[in-house]
SERO-4910 file (N, C-alpha, C, O; in steps of 0.05 Angstrom, whole numbers):
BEGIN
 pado doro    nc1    nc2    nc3   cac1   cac2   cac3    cc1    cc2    cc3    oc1    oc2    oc3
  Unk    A   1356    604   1088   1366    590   1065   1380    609   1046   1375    633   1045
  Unk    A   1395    598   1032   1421    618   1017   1402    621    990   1386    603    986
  Unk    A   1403    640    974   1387    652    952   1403    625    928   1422    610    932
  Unk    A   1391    626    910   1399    612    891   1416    618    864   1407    629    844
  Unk    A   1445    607    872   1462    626    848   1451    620    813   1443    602    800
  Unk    A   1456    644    811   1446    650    781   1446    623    757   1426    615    745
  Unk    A   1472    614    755   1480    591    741   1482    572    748   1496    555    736
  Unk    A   1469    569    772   1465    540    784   1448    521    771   1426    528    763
  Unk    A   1457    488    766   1446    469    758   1442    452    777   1463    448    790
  Unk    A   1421    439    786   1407    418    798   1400    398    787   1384    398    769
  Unk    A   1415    374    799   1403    347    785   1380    330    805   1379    319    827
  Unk    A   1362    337    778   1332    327    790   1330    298    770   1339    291    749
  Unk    A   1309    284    793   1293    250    774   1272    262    756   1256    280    753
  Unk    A   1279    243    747   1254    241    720   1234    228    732   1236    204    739
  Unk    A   1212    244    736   1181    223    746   1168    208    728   1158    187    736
  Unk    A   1167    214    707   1153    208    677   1158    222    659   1163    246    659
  Unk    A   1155    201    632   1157    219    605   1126    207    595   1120    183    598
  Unk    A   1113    222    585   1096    215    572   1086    228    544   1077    251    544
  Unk    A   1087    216    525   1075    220    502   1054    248    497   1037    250    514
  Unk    A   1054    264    481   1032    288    473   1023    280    447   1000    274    441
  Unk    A   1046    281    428   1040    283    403   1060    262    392   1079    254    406
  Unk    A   1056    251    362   1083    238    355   1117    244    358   1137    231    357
  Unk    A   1109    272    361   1140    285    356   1148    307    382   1163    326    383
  Unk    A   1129    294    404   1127    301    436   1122    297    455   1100    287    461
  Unk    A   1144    305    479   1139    284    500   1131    311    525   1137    335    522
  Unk    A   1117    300    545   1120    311    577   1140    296    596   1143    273    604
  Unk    A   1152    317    599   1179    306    618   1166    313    655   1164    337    658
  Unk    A   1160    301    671   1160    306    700   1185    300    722   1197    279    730
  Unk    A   1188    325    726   1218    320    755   1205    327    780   1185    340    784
  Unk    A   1222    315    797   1217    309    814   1224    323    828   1247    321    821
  Unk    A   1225    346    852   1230    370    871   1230    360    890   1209    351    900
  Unk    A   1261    360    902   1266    350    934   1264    375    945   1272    397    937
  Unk    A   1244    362    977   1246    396    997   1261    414    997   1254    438    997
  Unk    A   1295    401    996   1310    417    997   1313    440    981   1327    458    990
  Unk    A   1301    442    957   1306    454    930   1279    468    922   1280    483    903
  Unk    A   1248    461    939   1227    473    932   1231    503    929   1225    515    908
  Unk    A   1242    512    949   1238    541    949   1259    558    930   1256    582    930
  Unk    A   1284    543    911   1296    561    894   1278    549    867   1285    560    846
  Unk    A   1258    528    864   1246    531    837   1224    527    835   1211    515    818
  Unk    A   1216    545    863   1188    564    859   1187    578    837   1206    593    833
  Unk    A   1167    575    817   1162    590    799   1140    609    793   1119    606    807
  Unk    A   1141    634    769   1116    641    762   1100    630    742   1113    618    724
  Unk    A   1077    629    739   1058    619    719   1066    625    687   1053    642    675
  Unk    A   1087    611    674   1105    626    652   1127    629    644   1138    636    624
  Unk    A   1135    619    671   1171    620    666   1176    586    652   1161    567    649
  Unk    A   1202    591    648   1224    561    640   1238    558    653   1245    576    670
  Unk    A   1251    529    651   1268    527    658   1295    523    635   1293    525    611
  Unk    A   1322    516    651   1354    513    622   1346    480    640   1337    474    662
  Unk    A   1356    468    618   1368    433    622   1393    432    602   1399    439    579
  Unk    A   1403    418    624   1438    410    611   1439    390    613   1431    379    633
  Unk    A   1451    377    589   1466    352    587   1496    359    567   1500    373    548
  Unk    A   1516    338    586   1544    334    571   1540    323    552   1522    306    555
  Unk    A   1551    323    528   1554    299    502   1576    310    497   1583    333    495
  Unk    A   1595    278    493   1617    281    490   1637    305    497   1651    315    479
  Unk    A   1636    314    521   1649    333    527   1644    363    520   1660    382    520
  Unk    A   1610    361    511   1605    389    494   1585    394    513   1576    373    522
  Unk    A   1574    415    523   1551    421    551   1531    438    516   1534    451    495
  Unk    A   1513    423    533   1483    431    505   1464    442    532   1455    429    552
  Unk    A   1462    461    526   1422    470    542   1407    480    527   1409    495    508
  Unk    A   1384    466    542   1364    487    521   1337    487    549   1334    474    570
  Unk    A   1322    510    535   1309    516    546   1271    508    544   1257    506    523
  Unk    A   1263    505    567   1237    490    558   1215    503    571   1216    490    592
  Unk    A   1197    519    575   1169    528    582   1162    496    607   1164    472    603
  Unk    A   1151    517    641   1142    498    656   1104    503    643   1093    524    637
  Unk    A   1092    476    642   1066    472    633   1056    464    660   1033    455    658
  Unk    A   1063    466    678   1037    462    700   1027    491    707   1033    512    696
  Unk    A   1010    488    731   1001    503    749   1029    513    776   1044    497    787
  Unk    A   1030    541    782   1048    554    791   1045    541    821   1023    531    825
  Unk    A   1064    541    843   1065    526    856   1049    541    881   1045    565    877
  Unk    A   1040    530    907   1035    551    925   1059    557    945   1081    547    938
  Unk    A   1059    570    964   1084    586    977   1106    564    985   1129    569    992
  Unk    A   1091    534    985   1117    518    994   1137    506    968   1152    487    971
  Unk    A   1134    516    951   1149    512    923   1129    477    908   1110    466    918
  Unk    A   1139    472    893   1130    454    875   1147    421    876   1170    415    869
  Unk    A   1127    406    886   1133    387    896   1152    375    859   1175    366    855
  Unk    A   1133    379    843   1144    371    809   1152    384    794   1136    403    796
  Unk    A   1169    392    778   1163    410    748   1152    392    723   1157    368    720
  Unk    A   1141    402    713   1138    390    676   1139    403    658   1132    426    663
  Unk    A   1144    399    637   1157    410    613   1154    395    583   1155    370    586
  Unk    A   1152    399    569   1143    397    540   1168    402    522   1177    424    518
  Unk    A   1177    382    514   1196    382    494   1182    366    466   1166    348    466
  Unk    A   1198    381    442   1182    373    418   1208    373    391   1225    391    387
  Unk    A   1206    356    381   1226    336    373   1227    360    346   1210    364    329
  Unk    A   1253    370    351   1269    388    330   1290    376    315   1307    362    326
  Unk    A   1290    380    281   1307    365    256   1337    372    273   1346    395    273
  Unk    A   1348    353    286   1378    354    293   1375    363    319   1396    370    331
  Unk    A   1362    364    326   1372    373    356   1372    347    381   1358    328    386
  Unk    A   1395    360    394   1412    341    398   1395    332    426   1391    308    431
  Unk    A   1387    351    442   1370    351    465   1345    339    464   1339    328    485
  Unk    A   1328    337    445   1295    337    437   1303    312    433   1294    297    450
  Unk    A   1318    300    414   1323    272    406   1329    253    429   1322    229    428
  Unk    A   1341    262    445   1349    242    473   1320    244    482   1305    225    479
  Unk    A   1310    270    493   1275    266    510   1264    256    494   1249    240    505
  Unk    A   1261    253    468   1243    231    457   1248    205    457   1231    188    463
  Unk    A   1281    198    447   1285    167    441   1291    161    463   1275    144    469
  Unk    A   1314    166    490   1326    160    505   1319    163    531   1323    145    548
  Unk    A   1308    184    537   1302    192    568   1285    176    587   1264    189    583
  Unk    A   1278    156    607   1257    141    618   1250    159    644   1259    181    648
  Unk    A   1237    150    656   1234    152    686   1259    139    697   1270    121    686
  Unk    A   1267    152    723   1291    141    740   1312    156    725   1335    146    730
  Unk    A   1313    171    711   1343    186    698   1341    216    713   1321    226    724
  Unk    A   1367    225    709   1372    246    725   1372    269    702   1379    265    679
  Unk    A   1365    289    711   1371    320    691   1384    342    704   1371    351    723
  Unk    A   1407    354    700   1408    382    710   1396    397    701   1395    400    677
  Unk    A   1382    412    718   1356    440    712   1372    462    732   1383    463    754
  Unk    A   1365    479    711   1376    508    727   1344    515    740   1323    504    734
  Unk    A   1349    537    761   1325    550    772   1308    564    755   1319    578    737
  Unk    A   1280    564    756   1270    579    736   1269    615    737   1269    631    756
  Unk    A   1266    621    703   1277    641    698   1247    648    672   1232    632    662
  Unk    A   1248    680    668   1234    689    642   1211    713    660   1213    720    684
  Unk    A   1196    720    645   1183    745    649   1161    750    640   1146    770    644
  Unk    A   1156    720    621   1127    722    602   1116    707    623   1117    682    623
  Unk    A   1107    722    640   1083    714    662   1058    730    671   1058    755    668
  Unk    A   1044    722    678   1020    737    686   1007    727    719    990    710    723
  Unk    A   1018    739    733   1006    735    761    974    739    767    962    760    762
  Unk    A    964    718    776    930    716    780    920    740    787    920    745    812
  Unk    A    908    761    769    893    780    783    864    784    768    855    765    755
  Unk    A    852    803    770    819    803    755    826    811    733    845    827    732
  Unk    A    813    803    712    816    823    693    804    803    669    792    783    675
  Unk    A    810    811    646    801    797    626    826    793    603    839    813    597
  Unk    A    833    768    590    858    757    591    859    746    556    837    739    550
  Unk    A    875    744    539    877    725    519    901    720    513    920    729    526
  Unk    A    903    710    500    933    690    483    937    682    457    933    658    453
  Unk    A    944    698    437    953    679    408    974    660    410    996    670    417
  Unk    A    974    632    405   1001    628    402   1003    597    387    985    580    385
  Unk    A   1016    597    382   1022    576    349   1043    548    365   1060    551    382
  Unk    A   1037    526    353   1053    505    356   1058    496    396   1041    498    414
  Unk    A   1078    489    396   1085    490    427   1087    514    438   1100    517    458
  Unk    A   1074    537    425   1073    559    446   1063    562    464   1066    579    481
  Unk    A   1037    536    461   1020    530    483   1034    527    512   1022    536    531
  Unk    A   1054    517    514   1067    510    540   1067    529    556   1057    520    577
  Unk    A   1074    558    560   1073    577    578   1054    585    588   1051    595    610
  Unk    A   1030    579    561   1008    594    570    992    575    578    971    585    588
  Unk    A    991    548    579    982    533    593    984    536    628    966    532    644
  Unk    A   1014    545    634   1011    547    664   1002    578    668   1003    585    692
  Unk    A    995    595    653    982    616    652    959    617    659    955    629    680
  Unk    A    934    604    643    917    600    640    906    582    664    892    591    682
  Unk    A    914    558    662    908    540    698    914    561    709    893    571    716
  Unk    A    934    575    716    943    588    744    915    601    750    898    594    766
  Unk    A    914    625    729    904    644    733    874    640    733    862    660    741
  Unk    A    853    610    725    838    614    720    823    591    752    799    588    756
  Unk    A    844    581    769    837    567    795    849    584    812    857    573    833
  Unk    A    853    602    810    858    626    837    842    649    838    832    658    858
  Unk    A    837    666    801    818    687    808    788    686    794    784    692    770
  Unk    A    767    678    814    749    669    803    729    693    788    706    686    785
  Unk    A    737    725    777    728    740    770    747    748    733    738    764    716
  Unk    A    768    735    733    786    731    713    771    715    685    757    695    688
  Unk    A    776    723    667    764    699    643    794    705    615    807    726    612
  Unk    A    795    681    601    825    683    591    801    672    561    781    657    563
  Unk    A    814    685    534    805    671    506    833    662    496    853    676    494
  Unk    A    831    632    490    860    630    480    856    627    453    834    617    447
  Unk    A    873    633    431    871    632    402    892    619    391    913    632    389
  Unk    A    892    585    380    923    573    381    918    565    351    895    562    343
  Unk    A    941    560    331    944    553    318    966    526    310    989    524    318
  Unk    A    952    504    292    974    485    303    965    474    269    948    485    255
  Unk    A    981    449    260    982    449    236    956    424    233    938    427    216
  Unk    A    958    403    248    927    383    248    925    377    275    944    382    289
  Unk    A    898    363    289    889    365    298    923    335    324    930    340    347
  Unk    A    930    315    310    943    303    307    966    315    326    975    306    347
  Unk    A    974    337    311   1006    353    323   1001    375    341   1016    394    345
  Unk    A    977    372    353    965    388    376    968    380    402    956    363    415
  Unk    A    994    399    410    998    394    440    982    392    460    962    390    446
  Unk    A    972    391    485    955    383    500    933    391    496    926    413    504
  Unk    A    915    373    481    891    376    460    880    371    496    879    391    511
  Unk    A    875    346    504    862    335    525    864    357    551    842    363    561
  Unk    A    888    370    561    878    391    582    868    408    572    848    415    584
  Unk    A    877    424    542    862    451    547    834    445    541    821    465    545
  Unk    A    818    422    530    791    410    536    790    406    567    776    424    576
  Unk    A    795    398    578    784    397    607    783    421    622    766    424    640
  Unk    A    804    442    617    796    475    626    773    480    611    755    484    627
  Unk    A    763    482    582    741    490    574    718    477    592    700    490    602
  Unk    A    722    443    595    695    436    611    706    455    644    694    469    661
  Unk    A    721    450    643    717    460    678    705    495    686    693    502    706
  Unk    A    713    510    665    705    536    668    693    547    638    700    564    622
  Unk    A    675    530    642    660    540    607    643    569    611    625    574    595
  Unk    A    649    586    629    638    620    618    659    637    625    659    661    620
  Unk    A    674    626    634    708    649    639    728    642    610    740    659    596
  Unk    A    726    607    604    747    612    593    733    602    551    714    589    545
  Unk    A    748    613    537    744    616    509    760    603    495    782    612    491
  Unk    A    752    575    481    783    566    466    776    570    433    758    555    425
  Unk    A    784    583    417    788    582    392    815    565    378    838    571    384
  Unk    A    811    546    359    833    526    352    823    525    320    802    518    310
  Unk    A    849    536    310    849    542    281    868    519    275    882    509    292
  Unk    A    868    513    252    887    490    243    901    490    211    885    486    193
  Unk    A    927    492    205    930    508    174    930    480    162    917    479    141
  Unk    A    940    458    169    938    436    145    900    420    143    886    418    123
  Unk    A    897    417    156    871    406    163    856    422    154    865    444    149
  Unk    A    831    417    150    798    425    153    789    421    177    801    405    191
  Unk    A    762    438    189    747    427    212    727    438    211    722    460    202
  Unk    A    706    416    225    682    414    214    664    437    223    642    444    214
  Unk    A    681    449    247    663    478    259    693    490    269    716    480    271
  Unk    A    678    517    274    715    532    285    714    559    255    696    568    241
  Unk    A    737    563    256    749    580    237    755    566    215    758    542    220
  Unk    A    759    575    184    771    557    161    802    551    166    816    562    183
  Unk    A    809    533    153    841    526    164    855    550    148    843    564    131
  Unk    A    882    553    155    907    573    140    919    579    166    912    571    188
  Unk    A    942    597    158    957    605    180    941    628    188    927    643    174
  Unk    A    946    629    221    943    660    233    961    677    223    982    681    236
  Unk    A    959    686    203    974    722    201    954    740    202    929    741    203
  Unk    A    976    756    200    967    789    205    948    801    198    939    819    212
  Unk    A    937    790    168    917    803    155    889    782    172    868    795    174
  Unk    A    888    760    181    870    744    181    862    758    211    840    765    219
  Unk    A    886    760    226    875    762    260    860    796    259    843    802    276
  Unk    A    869    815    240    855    843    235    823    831    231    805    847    237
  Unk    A    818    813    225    788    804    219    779    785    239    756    788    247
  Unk    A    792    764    247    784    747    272    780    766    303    758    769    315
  Unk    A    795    772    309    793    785    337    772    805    337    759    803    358
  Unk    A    768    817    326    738    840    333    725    821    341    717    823    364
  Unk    A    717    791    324    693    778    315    690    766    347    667    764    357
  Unk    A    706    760    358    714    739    376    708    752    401    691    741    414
  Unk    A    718    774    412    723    779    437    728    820    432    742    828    413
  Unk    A    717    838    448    727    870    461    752    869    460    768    865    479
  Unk    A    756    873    437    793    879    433    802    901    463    818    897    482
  Unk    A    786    920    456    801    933    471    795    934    500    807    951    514
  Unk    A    779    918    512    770    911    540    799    891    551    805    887    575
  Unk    A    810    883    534    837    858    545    865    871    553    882    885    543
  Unk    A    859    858    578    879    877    603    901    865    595    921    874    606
  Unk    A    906    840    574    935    834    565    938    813    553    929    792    563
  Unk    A    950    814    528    950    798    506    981    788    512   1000    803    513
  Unk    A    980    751    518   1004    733    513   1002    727    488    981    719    478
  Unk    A   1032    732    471   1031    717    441   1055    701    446   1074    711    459
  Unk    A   1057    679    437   1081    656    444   1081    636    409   1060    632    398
  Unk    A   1094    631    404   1103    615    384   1130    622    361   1150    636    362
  Unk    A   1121    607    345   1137    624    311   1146    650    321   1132    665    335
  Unk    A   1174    654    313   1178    684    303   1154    699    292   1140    715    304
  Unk    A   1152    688    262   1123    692    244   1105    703    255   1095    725    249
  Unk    A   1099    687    274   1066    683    282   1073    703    297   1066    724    287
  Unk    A   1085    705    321   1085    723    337   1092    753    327   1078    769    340
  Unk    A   1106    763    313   1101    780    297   1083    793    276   1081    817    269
  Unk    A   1072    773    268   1045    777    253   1018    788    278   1004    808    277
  Unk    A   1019    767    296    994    776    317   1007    806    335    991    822    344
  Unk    A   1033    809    339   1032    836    344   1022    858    333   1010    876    344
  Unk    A   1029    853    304   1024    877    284    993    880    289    984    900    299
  Unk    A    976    858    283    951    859    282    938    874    309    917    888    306
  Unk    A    947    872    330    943    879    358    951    907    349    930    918    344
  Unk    A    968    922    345    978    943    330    964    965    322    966    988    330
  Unk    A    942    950    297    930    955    280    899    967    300    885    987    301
  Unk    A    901    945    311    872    952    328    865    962    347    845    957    361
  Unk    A    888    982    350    889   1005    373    903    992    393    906   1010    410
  Unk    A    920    961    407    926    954    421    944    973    436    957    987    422
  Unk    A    947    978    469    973    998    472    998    975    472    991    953    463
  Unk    A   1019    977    480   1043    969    478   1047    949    502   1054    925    506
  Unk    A   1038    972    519   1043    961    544   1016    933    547   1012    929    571
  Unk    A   1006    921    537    985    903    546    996    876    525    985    853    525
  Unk    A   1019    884    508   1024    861    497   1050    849    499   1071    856    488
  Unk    A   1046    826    517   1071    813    512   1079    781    501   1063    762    496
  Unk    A   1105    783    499   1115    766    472   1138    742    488   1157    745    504
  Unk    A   1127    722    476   1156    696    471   1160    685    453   1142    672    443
  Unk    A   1185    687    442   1183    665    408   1195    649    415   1215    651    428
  Unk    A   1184    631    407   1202    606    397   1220    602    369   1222    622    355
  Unk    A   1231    581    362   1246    578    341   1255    600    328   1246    609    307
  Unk    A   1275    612    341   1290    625    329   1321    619    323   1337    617    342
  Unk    A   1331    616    294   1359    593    297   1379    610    306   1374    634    301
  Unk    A   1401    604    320   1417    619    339   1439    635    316   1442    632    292
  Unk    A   1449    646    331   1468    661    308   1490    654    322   1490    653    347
  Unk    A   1510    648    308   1544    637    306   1558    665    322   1552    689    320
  Unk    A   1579    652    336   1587    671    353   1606    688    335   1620    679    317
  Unk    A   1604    711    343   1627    728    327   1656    733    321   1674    736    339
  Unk    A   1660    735    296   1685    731    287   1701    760    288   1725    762    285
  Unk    A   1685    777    291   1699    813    289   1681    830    300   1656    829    297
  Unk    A   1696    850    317   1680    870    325   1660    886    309   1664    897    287
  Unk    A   1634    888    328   1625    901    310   1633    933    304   1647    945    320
  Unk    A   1621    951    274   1632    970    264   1627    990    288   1606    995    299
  Unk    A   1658   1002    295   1648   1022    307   1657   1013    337   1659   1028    356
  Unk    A   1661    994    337   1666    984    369   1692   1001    383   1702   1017    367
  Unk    A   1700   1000    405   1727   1006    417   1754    990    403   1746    968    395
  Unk    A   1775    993    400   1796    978    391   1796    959    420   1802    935    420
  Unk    A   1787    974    447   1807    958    471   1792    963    497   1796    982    511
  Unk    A   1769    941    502   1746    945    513   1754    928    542   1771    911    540
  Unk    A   1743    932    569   1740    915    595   1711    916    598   1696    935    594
  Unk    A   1705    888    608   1676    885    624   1673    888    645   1672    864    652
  Unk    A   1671    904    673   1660    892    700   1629    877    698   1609    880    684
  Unk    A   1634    862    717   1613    835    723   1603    833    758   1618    829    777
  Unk    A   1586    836    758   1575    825    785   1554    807    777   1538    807    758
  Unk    A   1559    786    803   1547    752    790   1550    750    818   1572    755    827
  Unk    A   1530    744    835   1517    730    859   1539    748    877   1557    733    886
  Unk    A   1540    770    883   1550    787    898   1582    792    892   1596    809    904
  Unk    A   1588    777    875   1618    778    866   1631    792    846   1622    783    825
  Unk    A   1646    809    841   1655    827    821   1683    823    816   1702    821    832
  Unk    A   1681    824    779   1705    822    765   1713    840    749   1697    859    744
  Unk    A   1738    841    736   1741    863    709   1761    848    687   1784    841    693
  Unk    A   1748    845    660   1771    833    645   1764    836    624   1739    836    620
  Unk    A   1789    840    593   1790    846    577   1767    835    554   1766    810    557
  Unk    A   1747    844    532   1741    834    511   1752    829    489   1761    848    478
  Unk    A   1754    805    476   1770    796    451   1755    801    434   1731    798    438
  Unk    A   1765    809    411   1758    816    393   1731    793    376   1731    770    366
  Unk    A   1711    812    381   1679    795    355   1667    789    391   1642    788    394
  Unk    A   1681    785    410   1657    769    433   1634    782    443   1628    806    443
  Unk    A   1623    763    451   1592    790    468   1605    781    501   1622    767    512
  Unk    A   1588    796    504   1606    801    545   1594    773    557   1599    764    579
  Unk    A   1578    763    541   1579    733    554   1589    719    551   1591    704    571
  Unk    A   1604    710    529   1632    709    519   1653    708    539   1666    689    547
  Unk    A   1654    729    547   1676    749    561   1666    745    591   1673    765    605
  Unk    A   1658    733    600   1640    735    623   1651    701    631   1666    693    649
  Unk    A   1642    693    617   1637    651    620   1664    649    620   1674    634    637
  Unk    A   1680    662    604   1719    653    600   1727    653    630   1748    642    635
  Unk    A   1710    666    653   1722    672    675   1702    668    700   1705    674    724
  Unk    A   1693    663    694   1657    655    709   1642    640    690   1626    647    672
  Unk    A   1649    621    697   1629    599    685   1607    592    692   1593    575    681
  Unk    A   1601    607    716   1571    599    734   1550    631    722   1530    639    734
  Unk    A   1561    642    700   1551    660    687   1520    651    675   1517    630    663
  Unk    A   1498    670    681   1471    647    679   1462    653    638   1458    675    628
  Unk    A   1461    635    628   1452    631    595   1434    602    592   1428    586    610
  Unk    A   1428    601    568   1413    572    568   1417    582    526   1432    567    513
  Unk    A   1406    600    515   1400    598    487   1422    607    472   1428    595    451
  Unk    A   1438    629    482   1452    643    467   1442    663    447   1456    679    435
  Unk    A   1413    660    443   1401    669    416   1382    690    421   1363    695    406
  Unk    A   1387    704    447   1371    736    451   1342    723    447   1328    733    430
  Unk    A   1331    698    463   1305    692    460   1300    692    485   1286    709    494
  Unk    A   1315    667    510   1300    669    527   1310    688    554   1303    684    578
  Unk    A   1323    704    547   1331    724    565   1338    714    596   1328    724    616
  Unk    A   1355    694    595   1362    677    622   1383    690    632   1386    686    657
  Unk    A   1411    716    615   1421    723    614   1418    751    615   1437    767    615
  Unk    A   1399    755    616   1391    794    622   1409    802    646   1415    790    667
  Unk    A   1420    835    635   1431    844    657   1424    866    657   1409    874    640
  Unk    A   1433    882    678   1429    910    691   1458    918    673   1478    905    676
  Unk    A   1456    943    652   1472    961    650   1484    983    666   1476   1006    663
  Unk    A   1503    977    682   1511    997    701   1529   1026    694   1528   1048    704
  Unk    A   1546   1016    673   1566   1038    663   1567   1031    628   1561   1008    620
  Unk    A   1573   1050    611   1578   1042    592   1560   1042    566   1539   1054    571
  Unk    A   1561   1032    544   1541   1029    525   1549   1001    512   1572    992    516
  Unk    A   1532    990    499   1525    967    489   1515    965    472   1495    979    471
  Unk    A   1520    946    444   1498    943    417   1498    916    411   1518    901    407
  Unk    A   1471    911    413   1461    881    418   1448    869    387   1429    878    373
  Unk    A   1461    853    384   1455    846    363   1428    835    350   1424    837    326
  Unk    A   1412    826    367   1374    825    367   1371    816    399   1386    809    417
  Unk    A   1336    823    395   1326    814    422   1300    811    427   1284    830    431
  Unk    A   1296    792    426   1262    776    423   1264    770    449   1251    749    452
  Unk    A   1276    778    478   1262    766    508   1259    786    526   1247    784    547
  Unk    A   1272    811    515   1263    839    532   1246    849    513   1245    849    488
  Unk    A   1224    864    542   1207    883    525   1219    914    531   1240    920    543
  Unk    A   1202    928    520   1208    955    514   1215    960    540   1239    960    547
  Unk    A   1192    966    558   1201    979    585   1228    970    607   1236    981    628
  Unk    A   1240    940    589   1256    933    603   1281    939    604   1297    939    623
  Unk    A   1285    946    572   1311    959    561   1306    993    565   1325   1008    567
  Unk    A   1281   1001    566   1289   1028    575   1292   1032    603   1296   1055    610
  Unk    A   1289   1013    620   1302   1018    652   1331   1007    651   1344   1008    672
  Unk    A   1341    999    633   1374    995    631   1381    976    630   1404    973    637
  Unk    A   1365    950    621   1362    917    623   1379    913    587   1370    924    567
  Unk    A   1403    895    589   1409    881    563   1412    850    561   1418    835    580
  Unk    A   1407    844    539   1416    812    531   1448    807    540   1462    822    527
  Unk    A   1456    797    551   1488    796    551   1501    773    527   1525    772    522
  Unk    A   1485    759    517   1497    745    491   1492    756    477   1503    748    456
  Unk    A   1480    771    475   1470    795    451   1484    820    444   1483    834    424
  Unk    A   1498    823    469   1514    854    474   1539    854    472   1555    842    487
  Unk    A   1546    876    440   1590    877    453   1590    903    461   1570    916    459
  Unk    A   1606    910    466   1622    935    476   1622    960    459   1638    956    441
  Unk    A   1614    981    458   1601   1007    437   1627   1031    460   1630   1055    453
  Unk    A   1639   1019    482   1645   1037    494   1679   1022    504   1685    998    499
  Unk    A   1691   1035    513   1716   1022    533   1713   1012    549   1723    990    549
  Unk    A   1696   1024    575   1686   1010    590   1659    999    604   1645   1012    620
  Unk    A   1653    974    595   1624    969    603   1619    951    632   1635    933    635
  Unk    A   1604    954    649   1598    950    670   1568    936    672   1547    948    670
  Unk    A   1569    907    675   1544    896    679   1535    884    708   1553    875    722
  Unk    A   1508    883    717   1495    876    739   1490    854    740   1479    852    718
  Unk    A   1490    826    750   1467    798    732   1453    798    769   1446    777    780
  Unk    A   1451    820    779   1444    813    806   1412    829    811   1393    821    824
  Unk    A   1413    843    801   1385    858    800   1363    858    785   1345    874    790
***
């Protein structure tokens, strides 16, 4: 079977939408044989969904919440979408979408995963950050039976709490591996932690209390910018190494494409591109990032956010230099083996040379 091109979209059925919260639904698609084995996933990744409106292509990107598939790929995907002020996507999965409708889904993509091994495991993460680590946590906690995971979530009432009902049935199902702490900032509760937000100063005093900080072979933090920056620092603080923490944010608002090079750039820059074994070379216009410059000529160029979050667009730096304007979906070790955002990156050089194959 032929590998699965980068920017490929697949139109899959809708199995069910079902209700979480008032302002959230679970979407289930449906995986024909033919297609099991390009959206095989890991315990963590997302997927991009596209829809046309009015002639405008919108994707966005959504966290898979099940359990990772076994070697014959995944008969379903599901996904968690949660109803954002204006957004154009969240508003259709909530008001519009039924069972029997079609979605294009790209293949899944991301890095905030954790493959089932022993060890001892936790998770801060705020709002729908639950979604990743939900197929984290199932994965990892029905394959390695010497593994135990503490999850630490924060959500605003008990009400706007994404899958209140599974991650209760993991606590009954593995009540000495697994640990749920559920803090809540608008609410009171009647046992637990006092309500407020998880920051920085609070988790410096919760986590000793809770769990061997430094016994945890790897801390997932997923939510808020905020939050997720706050629980790094605190991890920080408490001797955490670098390497054992990794990160996904959510909500971060995208930044508007650029109008001028940045300071310092080349007057008169070319990109080479390799995209599913294929290579190009062509000029950058002035303010673009090489994804930009990439999609004008290859449109099967792989993106979903634009917003240096979910790194669907990572490439291999082959020649050249690059200055990326932020990046919340690579970690350290990834940009120092030569990995960039390509909506994130213009041209620092004349000639830049990118990979999207490695």
């Amino acid at each position: 079977m032929a590998a699965a091109r980068h920017g490929a979209f697949h139109p899959l059925r809708v199995e069910a939408v079902e209700p979480l919260t008032d302002d959230s639904v679970a979407v289930t698609l449906a995986v024909p044989p033919g297609l099991r084995a390009d959206f095989h996933h890991a315990p963590g990744q997302h997927l991009a969904l596209r829809r046309i409106v009015e002639d405008t292509e919108i994707r966005r990107t959504y966290s898979i919440c099940g359990q990772a598939p076994g070697p014959d790929g995944p008969r379903t995907l599901r996904v968690a979408v949660r109803l954002v002020d204006g957004g154009v996507f969240s508003t259709y999965a909530l008001k519009e979408l039924t069972a029997g409708d079609t979605v294009e889904v790209m293949p899944p993509a991301g890095r905030f995963v954790l493959e089932p091994r022993a060890g001892r495991f936790a998770a801060i993460v705020g709002g729908s950050g639950i979604t990743p680590v939900l197929s984290i946590v199932s994965t990892l906690l029905a394959r390695e039976p010497s593994a135990t995971f503490c999850l630490i979530r924060s959500d605003r009432t008990t009400a706007s709490t994404m899958f209140l009902d599974e991650v209760a049935d993991l606590k009954d199902r593995y009540p000495d591996r697994f640990q749920l702490v559920q803090t809540l900032s608008r609410e009171e509760q009647q046992a637990g932690p006092a309500s407020g937000r998880l920051d920085e100063k609070r988790l410096v005093k919760l986590l000793p209390a809770l769990l061997p900080v430094e016994a945890v072979d790897g801390w997932f933090l997923c939510g808020p910018y905020g939050l997720v920056q706050g629980a790094e620092r605190a991890l920080r603080t408490l001797g955490v190494a670098r390497d054992r923490v990794h990160q996904e944010v959510f909500h971060v608002e995208e930044t508007p494409a650029g109008t001028r090079a940045p300071a310092g750039a080349p007057e008169h820059s070319t990109v080479t591109a390799k995209l599913d074994g294929r290579s190009g070379s062509w000029p950058v216009r002035d303010g673009e990032s090489l994804l930009e410059t990439v999609l004008r000529n290859r449109s099967d160029a792989p993106y979903a956010c634009k917003g240096g979050v979910c790194g669907t667009c990572r490439a291999f730096l082959v020649r050249g230099e690059v200055r990326m304007d932020r990046n919340f979906a690579l970690e350290q070790e990834e940009l120092d083996a030569g990995y960039v955002l390509a909506c994130q990156s213009h041209p620092a050089t004349e000639q830049v040379e990118l990979d999207f194959d490695r």
